[in-house]
C-alpha positions as CSV (number, residue, x, y, z in Angstrom):
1,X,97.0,64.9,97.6
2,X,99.4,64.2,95.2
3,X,103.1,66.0,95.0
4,X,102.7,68.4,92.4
5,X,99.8,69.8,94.2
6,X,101.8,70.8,97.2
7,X,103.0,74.5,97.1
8,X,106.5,75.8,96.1
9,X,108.0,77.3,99.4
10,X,110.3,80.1,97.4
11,X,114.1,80.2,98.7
12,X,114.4,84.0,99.3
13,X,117.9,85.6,100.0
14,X,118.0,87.1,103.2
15,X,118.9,91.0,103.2
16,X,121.8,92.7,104.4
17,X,123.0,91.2,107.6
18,X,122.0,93.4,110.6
19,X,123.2,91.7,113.9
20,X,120.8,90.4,116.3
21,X,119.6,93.2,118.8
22,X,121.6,96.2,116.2
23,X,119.7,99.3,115.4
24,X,118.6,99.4,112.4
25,X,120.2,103.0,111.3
26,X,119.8,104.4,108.0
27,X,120.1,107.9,105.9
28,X,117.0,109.2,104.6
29,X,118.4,108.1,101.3
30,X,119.0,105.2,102.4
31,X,115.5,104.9,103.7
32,X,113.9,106.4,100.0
33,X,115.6,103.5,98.7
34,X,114.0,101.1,100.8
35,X,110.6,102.6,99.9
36,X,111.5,102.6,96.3
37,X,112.5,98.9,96.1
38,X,109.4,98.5,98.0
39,X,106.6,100.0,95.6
40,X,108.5,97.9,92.7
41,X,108.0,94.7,94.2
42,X,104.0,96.4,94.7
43,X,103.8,97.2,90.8
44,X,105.6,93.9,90.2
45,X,103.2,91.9,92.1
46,X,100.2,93.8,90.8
47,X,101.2,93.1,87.2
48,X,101.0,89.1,87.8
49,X,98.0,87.6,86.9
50,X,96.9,84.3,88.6
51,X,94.6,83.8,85.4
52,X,96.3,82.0,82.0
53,X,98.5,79.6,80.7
54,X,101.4,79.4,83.6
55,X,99.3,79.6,86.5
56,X,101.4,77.6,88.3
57,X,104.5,79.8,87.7
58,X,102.8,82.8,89.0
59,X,101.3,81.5,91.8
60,X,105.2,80.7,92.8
61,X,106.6,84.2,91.5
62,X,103.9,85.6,93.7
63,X,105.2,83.4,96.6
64,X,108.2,85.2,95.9
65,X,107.5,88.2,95.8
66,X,105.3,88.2,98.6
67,X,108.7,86.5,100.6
68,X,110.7,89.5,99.9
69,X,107.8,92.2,100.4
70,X,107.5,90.2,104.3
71,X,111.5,90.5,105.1
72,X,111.6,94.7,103.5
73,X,108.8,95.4,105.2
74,X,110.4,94.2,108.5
75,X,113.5,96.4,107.3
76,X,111.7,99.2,106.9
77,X,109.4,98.9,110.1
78,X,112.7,98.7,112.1
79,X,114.7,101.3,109.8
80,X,115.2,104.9,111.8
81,X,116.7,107.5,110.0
82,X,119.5,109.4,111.2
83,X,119.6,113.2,110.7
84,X,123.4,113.8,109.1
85,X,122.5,117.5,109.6
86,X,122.4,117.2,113.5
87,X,125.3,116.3,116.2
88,X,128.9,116.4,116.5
89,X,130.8,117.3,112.6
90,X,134.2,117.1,113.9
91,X,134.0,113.4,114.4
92,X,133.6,110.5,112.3
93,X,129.5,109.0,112.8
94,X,127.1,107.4,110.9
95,X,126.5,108.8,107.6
96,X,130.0,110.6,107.8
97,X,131.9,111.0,104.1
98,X,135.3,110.5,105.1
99,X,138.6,110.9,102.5
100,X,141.0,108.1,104.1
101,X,145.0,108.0,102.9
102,X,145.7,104.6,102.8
103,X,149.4,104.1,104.4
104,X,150.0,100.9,102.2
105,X,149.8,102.8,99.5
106,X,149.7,106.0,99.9
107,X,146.0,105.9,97.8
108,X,143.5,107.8,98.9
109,X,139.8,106.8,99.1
110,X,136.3,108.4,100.1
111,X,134.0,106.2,101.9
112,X,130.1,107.3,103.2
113,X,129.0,105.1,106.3
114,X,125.7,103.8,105.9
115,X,122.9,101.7,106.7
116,X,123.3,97.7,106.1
117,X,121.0,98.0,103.3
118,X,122.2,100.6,101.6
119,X,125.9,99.9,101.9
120,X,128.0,99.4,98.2
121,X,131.5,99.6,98.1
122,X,131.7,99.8,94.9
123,X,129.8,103.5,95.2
124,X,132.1,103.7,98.5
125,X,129.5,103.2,100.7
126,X,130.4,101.3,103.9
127,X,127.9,99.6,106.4
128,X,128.2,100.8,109.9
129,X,128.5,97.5,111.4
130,X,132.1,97.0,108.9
131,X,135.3,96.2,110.6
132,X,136.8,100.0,109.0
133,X,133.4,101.5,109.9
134,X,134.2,100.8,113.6
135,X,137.7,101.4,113.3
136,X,137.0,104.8,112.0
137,X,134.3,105.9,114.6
138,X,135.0,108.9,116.8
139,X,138.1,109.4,114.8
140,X,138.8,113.0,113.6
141,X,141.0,114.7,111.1
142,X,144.5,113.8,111.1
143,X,143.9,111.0,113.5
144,X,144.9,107.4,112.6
145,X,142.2,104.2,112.3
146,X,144.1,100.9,112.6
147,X,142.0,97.8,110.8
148,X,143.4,94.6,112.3
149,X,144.3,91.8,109.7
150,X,145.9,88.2,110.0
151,X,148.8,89.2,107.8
152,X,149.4,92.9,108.7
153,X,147.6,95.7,110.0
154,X,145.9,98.7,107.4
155,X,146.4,102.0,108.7
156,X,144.0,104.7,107.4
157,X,144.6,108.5,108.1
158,X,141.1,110.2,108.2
159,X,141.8,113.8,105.9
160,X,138.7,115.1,105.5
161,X,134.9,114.4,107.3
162,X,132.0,115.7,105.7
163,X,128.2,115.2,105.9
């Protein structure tokens, strides 16, 4: 056999980091999102021809794609959804939108807690397994979440919880 008949193994980026023995909680949009990013990598892997020209490169973007379908599919088998509708509103729990004032600064900031997938903090959505995501758990309004740091502590007033 020579070397440039051996198989590409494709270097896939794991997902979102979900500790070892965490549920893996999720909105239902969070979970529509899985699904969606799902039947794209299904289209994408049905539009790739084996046949033509760069066989070889599709053979490995099907290796690839096929890597990333294995690891979503294990998200999604794993995923259970959390009904925001249901439970305790007065508190601060998964899928919570929660307007912070940040002492600092006196700024102040909405956050959503969310599902390791689906977290973004540039759309102000937070994982549940963050450091403020804890800190802010069972807190209600006009209670105070304290985030430990090396240099100084950030103190976050919870205003507002909605869901």
């Amino acid at each position: 056999m020579k070397e440039d008949d051996q198989e590409e193994v494709p270097i896939v980026p794991p997902r979102a980091d979900l500790p070892e023995g965490v549920t893996n909680y999720v909105t239902q949009t969070g979970m529509n999102e899985l699904l969606e990013e799902r039947e794209m990598l299904v289209n994408e892997k049905g539009s790739l021809s084996i046949n033509g020209s760069n066989e070889d490169e599709k053979r490995i973007a099907l290796n690839h794609i096929n890597a990333k379908l294995q690891l979503l599919d294990n998200r999604i088998a794993t995923a259970q959804i959390v009904k925001l509708d249901e439970g305790v509103h007065d508190e601060i729990r998964f899928g919570a939108v929660i307007r912070l004032r940040i002492a600092a600064n006196n700024s102040i900031q909405t956050f959503q807690i969310v599902g390791v997938d689906e977290a973004d903090i540039s759309k102000g959505k937070i994982s549940f397994t963050s450091p403020l995501a804890k800190a802010l758990i069972n807190k209600k309004v006009g209670d105070k979440a304290v985030l430990k740091r090396d240099q100084r502590d950030l103190v976050f007033e919870v205003l507002e919880i909605t869901y």
